[in-house]
N, C-alpha and C positions, 0 to 999 in steps of 0.2 A: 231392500236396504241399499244404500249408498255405499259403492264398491272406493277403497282406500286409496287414498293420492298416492301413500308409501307404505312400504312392510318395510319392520325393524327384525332384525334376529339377534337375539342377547340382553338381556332384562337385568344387567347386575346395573351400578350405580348410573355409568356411563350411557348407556341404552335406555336405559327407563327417563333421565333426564333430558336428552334428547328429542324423545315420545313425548315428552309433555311439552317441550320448547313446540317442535310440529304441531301439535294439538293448538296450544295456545295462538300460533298464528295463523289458526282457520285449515290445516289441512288433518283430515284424517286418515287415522295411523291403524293400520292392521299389525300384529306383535306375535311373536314367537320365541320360546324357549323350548331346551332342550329337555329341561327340565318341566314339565307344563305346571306345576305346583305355583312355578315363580307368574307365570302367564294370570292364573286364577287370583292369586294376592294382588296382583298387581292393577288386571281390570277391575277388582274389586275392593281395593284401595284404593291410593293415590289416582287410579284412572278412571275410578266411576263416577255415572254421568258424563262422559268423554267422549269425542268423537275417535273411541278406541275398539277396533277389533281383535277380544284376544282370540287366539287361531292353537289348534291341538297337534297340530300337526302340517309338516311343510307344505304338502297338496291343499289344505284349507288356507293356510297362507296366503299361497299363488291363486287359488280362487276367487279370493277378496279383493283382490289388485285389478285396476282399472290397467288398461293397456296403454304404452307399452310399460311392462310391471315393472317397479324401482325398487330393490331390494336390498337395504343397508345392512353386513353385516357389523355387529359392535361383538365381537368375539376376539379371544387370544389368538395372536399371530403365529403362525408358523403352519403345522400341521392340521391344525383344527380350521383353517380358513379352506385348505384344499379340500378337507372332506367335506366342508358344508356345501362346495361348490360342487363337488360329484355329485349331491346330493338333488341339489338345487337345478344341473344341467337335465337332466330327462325333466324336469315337467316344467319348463320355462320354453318356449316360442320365440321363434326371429326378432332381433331388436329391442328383447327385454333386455333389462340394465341390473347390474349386481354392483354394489356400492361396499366397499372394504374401506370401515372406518377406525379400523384398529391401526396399530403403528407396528405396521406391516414392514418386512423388508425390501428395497426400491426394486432390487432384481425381480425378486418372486411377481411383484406387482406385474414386470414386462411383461414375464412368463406369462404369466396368467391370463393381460390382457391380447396376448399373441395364441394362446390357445383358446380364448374363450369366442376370439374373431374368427379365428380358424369353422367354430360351431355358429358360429352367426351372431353371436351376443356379445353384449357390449357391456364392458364394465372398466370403474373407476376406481383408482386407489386415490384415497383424500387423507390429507391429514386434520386429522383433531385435535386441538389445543387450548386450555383454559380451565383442564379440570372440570370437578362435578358441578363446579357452578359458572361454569362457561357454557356447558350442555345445555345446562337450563336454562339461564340468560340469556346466551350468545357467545359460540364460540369462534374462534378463527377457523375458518377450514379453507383447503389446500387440493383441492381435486386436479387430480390430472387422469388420463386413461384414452379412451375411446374419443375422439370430439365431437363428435356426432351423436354422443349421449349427452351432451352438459344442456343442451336446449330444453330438455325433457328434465333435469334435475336444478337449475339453475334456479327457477322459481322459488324451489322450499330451498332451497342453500343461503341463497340472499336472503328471502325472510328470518331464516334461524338465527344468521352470523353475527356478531357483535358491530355496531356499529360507532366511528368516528367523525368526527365532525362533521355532526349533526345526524347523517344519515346516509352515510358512505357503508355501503359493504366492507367484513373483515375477509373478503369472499373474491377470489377472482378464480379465472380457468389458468394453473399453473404449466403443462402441457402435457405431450403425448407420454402414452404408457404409465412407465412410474416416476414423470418429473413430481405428483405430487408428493410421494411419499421421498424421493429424495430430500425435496425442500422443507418437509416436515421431521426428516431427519436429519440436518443440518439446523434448524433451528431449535430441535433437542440437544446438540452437541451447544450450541451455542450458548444455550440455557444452562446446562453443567458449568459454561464457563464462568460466567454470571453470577452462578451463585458459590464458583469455589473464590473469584475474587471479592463478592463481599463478606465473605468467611475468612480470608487472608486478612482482611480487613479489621474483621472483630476480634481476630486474634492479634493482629497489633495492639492493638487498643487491651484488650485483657491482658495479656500476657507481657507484653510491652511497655507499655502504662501503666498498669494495674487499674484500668477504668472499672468501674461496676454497672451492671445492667441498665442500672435507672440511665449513669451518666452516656453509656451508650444511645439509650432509646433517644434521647434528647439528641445526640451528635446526628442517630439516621431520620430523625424528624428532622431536621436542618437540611439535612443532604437532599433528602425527596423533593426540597423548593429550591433545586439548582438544578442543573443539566444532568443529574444524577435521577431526577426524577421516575420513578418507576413502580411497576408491580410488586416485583423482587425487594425495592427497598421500603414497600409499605409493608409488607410481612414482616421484612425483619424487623425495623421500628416495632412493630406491633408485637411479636415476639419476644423482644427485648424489656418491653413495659408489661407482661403477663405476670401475672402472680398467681400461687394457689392458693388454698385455703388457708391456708399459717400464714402467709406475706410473703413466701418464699418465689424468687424469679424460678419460675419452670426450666427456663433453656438449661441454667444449671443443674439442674437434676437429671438430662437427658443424658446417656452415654453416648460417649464420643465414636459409635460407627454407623457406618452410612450404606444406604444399597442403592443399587441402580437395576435400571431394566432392560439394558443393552445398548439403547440408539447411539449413546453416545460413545459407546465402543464398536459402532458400526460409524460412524460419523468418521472417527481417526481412521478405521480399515480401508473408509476409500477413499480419506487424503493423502494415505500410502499410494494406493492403486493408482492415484490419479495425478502423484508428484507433487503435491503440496504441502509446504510444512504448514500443517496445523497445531504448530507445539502449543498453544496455550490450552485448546481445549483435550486433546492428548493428554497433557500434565493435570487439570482437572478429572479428566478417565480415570487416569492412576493415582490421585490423591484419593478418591473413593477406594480403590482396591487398599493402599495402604491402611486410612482409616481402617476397611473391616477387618486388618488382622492387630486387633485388639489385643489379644494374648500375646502374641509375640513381640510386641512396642512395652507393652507392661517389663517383660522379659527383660528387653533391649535397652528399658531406660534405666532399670536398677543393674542392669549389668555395668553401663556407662556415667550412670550416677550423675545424667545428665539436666539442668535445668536452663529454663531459657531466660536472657540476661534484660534487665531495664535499660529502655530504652533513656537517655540522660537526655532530652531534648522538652524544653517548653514544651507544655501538653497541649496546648490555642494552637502552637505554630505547626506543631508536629502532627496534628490530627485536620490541618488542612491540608499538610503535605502529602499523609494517608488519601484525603478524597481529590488528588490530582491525581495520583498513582493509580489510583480504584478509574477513576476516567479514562486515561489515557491505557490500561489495560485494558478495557472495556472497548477501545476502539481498534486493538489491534485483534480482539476475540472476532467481533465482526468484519473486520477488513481480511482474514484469515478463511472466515466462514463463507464471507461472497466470492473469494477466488476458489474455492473447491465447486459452490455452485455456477461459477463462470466456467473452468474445465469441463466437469462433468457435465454442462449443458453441451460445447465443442465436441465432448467423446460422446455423446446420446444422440446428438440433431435436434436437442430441443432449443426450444424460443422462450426460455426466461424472461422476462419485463421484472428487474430487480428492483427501480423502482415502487412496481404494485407488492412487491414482495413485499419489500418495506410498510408499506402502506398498509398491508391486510395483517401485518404483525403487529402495530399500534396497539389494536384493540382486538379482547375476550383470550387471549393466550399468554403465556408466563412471563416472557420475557418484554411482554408491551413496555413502552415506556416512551417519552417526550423527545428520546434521540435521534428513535427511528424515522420522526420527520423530518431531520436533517440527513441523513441517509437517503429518503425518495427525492430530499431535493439537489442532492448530491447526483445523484441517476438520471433525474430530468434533468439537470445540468450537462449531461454527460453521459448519453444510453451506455460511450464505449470505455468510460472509465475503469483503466487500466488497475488502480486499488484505491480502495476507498480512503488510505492515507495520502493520495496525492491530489484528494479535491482539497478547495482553498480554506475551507472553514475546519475541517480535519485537521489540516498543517497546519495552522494556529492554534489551535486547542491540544496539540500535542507538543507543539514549539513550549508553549505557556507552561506544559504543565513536566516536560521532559527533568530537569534540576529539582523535583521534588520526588519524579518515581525513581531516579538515581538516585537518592537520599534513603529514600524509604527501603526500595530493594538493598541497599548498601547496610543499611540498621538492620533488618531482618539477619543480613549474613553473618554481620558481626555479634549480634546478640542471640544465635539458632533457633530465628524464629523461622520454620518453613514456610518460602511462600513461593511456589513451584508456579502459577500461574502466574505472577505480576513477574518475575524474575524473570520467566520464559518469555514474556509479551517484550521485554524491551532487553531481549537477545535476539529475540527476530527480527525487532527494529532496528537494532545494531546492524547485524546481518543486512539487512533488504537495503538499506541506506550506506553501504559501506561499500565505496566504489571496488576496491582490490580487498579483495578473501582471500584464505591461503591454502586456496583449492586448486592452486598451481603446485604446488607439493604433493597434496592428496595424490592430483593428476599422475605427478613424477612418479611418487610411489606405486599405482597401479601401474604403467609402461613398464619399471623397475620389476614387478615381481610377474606380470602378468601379459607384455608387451599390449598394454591397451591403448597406446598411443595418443597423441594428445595435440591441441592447437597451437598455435606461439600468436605471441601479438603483433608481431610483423606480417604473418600473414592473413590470406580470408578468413572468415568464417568458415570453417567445411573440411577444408586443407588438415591434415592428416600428417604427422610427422612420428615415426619414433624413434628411440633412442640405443645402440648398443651398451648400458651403463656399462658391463663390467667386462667388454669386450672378448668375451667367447661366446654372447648368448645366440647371435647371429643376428640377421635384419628382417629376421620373418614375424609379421605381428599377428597380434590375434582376429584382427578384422570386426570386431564389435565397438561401436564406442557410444555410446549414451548421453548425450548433453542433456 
């Protein structure tokens, strides 16, 4: 019998949908679970007939596997990927390859790939993107790890991946150790963003206007045939115009909390780490935490007997002013997300091509959409661009649209409609475009209580001054200064 191209480990949606994407493009999949029950339904399911071997155990697995063995796990991240790999390190051989296709944490990945070269084996953390029916279709994937492993795995990854025009891989080698799963985790933060700004969005529109579902679905079918065009705003259209059995729009009947599954509270942790404000998708992080304390806003609002006020603006004019506001937030979510991936690639050593970033996010993953190819041509324009708001077509599309997300953020405040995303997008643009901050105060106050001393603009860059303010404290500074 014909020994397996790849072993899969993990047979829940994600895994099994994947196993059939490989199958379908000519490669056969040896499959393991932990569980062997799901193994037996499954070759005997959906995978029979299939160039599928189910395997009972992880020695039968590695048996199956042609050399050198490529071994995907689709398992929960954290602790359960290390034990697979204790698992999986005695009966694997020099230059077998272990594939972590979960959304793994970027450190863990390094670790991992730095102990597992230490043993001679090579493996790859990839990110997955598109959901159950990206798996099966074609998803974005993000591998980074070993390099010396992607020749041997490159084959069925290109085949799997989603493709764009025409027949471009959603598929590149992102780099060494864990640049995949960083980049796969930044574009999870990014996608929080995404979708709390067209949530801010619909709550203008409801709560604001008092629009109703229908006349919504109509406003986000409009929006998808503009530069707006996207994934995210096919769902919500689509969402918008559902109904149940009675006639009744579903979105309304859902309660208003929300969950998440960490990245994008790993996403803010290391634009902390790494000096970058990422306030917009930050304030999306934390608009989920708020959402989920449902009991306590119920509390909070009949305490404050508080409701949110109509928007007095022409509805035509006011609800294009919304889909400028919704744009131009959406470019400062990305221009925020490629400078955490620009640092963090300077503090790793890696060799990002943001560009191809761009490009392999288009298509099979959440946040695709018709912008991102203004983005790779912003990059190919420009490998060393500085932020993605000072290429030429960016600064026009935010020039255009800036008098209407001042409008819209301004209406929110004044009539308490929350919108912690768009308001934070174009305070960081305020910020980043504002030549003098009054972070010469700040400075003052730190010397003041702390002698942390500070620069003056007569002199260099570097140059070091402090202050005796209250004249006893003496001239001895603290010697730390952090620019």
């Amino acid at each position: 019998m014909k020994k397996a191209d790849i072993g899969l480990i993990g047979l829940a949606v994600m895994g099994e949908n994947l196993v059939m994407n490989m199958e379908s493009r000519g490669f056969t999949v040896a499959v393991y679970n932990r569980s062997t029950e799901k193994v037996d339904n499954f070759v005997n399911g959906r995978g029979k007939g299939k160039h599928i071997i189910g395997c009972k155990s992880i020695g039968e697995l590695v048996e199956n596997l042609e050399r050198p063995r490529k071994i995907m796990l689709m398992i929960r991240a954290g602790e359960a990927v290390d034990h697979m790999i204790a698992q999986l390190v005695p009966v694997l051989e020099e230059g077998d390859i272990i594939i972590d296709g979960g959304n793994s944490y970027f450190k863990d990945t390094i670790r991992r790939t730095r102990e597992l070269t230490e043993k001679g084996l090579c493996y790859i953390g990839t990110g997955v993107s598109g959901g159950e029916e990206g798996a099966l279709h074609g998803p974005c994937l993000m591998p980074g790890g070993n390099p010396q492993a992607w020749e041997a795995v490159k084959p069925i990854f290109m085949a799997i991946s989603a493709k764009v025009d025409g027949d471009v891989p959603c598929c590149e080698w992102i780099g060494d150790d864990g640049a995949g799963h960083f980049v796969k985790m930044v574009h999870n933060g990014i996608e929080y963003g995404d979708m709390q700004l067209i949530c801010e969005a619909y709550q203008l529109m409801r709560d604001g206007l008092g629009m109703t579902p229908d006349e919504m679905h109509e406003v986000f079918a409009k929006w998808n045939e503009t530069e707006l065009d996207s994934y995210l705003m096919e769902i919500t259209r689509d969402i918008l115009g559902f109904r149940d059995e009675k006639g009744e729009a579903v979105v309304d009947q859902i309660l208003d909390t929300a969950g998440q599954k960490g990245t994008g509270k790993w996403t803010s942790e290391s634009a902390l780490e790494e000096g970058i404000p990422l306030t917009l998708i930050s304030e999306a992080v934390s608009a989920r935490c708020v959402a989920a304390r449902k009991e306590e806003r119920m509390e909070a609002s009949a305490a404050y007997g508080r409701k949110c006020g109509k928007i007095i603006e022409d509805k035509k004019t006011f609800v294009e002013q919304i889909r400028k506001a919704l744009y131009a937030a959406k470019i400062i979510s990305y221009a925020q997300g490629y400078s955490l991936m620009k640092t963090a690639a300077e503090h790793y050593g890696w060799k990002l091509n943001y560009g191809d970033i761009a490009l392999i996010w288009r298509g099979g993953c959440i946040i695709r959409s018709v912008f991102l190819g203004k983005i790779k041509e912003a990059y190919d324009k420009n490998p060393e661009l500085q932020n993605l708001i000072l290429d030429p077509y960016f600064k026009e599309a935010i020039e255009s649209s800036l008098e209407s997300w001042r409008k819209v953020v301004a209406a929110g405040a004044i009539n308490g409609i929350p919108l912690p995303a768009m308001s934070a997008a174009l305070f960081w643009f305020d910020s980043y475009t504002c030549e003098n901050l009054p972070a010469n105060l700040l400075q003052a106050q730190r010397d003041y209580f702390g002698a942390h001393c500070y620069e003056r603009i007569d002199s260099p860059r570097g140059q070091m001054f402090h202050t005796n303010w209250t004249g006893h404290s003496g001239s001895t500074a603290a010697g730390s200064y952090n620019v």
